[in-house]
N, C-alpha and C positions, 0 to 999 in steps of 0.2 A: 487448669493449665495442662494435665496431664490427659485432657480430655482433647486441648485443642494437637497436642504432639501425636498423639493416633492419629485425630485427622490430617492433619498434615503427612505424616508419615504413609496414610492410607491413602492420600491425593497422588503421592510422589510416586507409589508405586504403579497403582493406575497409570499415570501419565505416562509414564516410563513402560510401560507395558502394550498401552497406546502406540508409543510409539515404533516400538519395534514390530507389531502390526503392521502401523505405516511402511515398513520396509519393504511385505511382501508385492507391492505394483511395479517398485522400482526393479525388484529383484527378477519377476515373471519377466516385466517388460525388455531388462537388458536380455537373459534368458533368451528371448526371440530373436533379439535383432543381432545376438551374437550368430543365431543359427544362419540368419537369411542376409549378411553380413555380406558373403563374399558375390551372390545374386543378385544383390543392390538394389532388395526389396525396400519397399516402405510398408513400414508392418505399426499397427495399431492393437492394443490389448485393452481389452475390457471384464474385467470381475466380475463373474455372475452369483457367486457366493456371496452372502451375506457377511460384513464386515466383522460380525459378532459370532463369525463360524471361522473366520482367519488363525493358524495357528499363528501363536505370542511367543517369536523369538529372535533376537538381535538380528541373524545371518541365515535365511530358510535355504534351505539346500531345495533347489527345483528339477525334479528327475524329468526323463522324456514321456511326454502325454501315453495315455491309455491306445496302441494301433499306431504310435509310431507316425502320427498326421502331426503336420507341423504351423496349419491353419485351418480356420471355422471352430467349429463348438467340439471344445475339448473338455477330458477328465483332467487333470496336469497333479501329479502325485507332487505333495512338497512337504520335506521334513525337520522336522522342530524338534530338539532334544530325545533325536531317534525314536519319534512319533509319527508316524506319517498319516497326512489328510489328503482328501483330492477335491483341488479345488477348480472347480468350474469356471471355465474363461472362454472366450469368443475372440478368437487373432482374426484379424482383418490383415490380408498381405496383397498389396502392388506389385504386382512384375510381372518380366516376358514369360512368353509359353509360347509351344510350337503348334500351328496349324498346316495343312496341308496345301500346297501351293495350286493344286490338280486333284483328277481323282486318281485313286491309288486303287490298283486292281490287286487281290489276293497273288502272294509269291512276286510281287513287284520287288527289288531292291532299291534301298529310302538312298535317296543321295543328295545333296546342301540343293541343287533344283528344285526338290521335289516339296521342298516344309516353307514358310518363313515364321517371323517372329513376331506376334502381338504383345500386348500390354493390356491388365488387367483386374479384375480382384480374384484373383485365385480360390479363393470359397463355395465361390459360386459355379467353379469348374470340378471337372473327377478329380477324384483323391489319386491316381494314379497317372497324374498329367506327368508329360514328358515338359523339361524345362532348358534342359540343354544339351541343343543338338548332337554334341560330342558322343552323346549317349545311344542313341539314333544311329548313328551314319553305319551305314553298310546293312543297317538289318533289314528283314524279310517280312512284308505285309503275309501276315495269317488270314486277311478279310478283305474285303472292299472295303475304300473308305473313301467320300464321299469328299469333294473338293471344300475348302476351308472350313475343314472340322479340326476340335483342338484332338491333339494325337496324345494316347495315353499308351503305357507298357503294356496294356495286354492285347493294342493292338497288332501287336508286333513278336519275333524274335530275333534271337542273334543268329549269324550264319553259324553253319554247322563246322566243326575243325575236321570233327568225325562223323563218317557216317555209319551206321549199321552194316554190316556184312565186310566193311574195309577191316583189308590188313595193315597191322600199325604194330609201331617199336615201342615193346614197354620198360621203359627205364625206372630200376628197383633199385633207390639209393636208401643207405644206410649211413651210422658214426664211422665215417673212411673206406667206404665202401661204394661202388656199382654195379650193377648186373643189369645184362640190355638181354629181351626176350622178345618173339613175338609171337603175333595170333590174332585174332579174328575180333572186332569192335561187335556187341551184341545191339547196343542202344547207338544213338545217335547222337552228339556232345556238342553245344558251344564253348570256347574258351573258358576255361576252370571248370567247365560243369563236373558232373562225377559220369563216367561211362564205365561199363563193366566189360570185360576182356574175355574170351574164352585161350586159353595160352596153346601154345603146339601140345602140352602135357594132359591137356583135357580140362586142365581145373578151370574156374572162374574166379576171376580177380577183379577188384572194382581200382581206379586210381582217378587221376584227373588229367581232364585232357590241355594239351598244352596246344600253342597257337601253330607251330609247326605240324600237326596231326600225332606225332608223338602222345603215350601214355605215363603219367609220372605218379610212380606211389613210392610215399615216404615210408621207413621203417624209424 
């Protein structure tokens, strides 16, 4: 009798272990389609780990994959009573991406003529695919590109706010304080980048460039 109560008892935990197992596809799976939700991709996930490598726990917490990709063959870190595993999965994702409407000559500015929008498996494109134009518009071909090629970020920059050698207002705010200076831009800046300042007093100052050409560093 007390023989059959272990195993029952050692079935139950099993199962129940199992189960929570079971958890982690449903969990990875929402995990994706929460990311690519507002894209209105269709996204498919496949476990490439062995099921007997899965960690065992009611509710796996699924961090962001190994590089920050969000389809194709991933590491995907996921943790279980602050254990963490990485388990290997394959997203397969549906949706638009920008191609080039023409050819685009180096220092071209991209404008809604210039791209349109296919449909596809995204895996099998660059990892640095542009996806929505909003991202795009106004910047500045770095290269030739070559008419209905898909368009990735490092084809590309944003326009400059600053330029090198331009004189620009550097607004020094603090806790209830302002101070406006100016001086000479050293580097060249797109919106937020960081540019460094040479000021009327000689020094160098770095702040961030703001979309008016203005410089803004926080204290």
């Amino acid at each position: 009798m007390q023989a059959i109560n272990i195993i029952g008892l050692f079935a139950f935990f099993f199962i129940t272990s199992m189960a929570w197992g079971n958890n982690l596809p449903q969990a990875i799976e929402h995990y994706f389609q929460r990311i690519h939700r507002d894209n209105h991709h269709k996204v498919s996930v496949n476990i490439k780990t062995p099921e007997q490598q899965w960690p065992q726990c009611e509710q796996p917490e699924i961090q962001p994959a190994i590089g920050g990709q969000n389809w194709g063959n991933l590491s995907l870190p996921v943790i279980c009573y602050q254990q963490r595993k990485f388990i290997q999965v394959s997203v397969s994702v549906t949706g638009n991406y920008l191609v080039t409407r023409r050819a685009i000559s180096r220092n071209d500015v991209l404008s809604d003529k210039d791209f349109q929008v296919r449909s596809g498996l995204l895996e099998r494109l660059p990892h640095d695919l542009v996806i929505n134009k909003n991202e795009i518009k106004n910047s500045i071909a770095i290269r030739n590109i070559p008419a209905g090629q898909a368009i990735t970020h490092n084809m590309l920059r944003r326009p400059w706010v600053v330029r090198s050698g331009q004189s620009v207002a550097v607004i020094i705010q603090g806790n209830g304080f302002q101070i406006r200076n100016e001086g000479k831009a050293i580097n060249n800046a797109a919106i937020s980048d960081k540019v460094r300042v040479r000021i009327n007093s000689g020094h160098v100052i770095t702040g961030q460039a703001l979309e008016n050409g203005n410089v803004k560093i926080m204290l």
